[in-house]
C-alpha positions in Angstrom: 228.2 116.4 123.6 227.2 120.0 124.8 225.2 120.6 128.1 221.7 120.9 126.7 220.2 122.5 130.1 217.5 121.3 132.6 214.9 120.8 129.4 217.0 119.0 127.5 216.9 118.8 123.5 213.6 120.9 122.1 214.2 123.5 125.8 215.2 126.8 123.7 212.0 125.8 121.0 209.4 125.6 124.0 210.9 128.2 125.9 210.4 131.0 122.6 206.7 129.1 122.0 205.4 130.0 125.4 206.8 133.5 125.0 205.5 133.8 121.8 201.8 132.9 123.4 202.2 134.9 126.0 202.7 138.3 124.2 200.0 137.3 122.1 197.8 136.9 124.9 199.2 140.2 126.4 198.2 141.7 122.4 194.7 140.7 122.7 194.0 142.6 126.4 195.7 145.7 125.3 193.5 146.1 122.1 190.2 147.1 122.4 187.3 145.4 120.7 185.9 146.2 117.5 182.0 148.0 117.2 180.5 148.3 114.4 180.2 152.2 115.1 183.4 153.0 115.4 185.3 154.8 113.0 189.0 156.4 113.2 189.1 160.0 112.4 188.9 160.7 109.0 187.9 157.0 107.8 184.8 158.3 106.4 187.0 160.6 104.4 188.8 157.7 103.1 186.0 156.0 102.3 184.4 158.6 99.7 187.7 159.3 98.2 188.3 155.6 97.6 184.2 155.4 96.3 185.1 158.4 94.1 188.1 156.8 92.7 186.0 153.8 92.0 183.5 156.1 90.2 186.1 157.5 88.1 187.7 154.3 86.8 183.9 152.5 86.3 183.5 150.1 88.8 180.7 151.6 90.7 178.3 154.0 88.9 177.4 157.6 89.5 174.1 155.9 91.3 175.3 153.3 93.3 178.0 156.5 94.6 175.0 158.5 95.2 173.4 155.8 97.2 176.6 155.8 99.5 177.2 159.5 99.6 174.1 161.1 98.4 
């Protein structure tokens, strides 16, 4: 039978797991925190072109894009 190492069987699996958890912890510092007021650049540009394509295929109305973007 193979030398399993000081953890034994399951060692490699737990090893990865608290890896794994520790990035993500290391993920959740390095990003910054939502607000509702912020916006990337352009992302309001994005968001009238995407109403206006909406418009154009029907799903909103020419009034409920005018209440948006009036």
């Amino acid at each position: 039978m193979p030398d399993l190492g000081p953890l034994g069987r399951g060692g490699a699996r737990r090893r990865t797991r608290r890896r794994v958890m520790a990035m993500n912890e290391i993920n959740k510092e390095s990003e910054p925190e939502p607000s509702e007021d912020m916006e990337t650049p352009g992302s309001s540009d994005k968001l009238e072109k995407l109403a206006r394509l909406l418009k154009d295929k029907g799903v909103i109305t020419e009034e409920e894009f005018n209440l948006l973007f009036g």
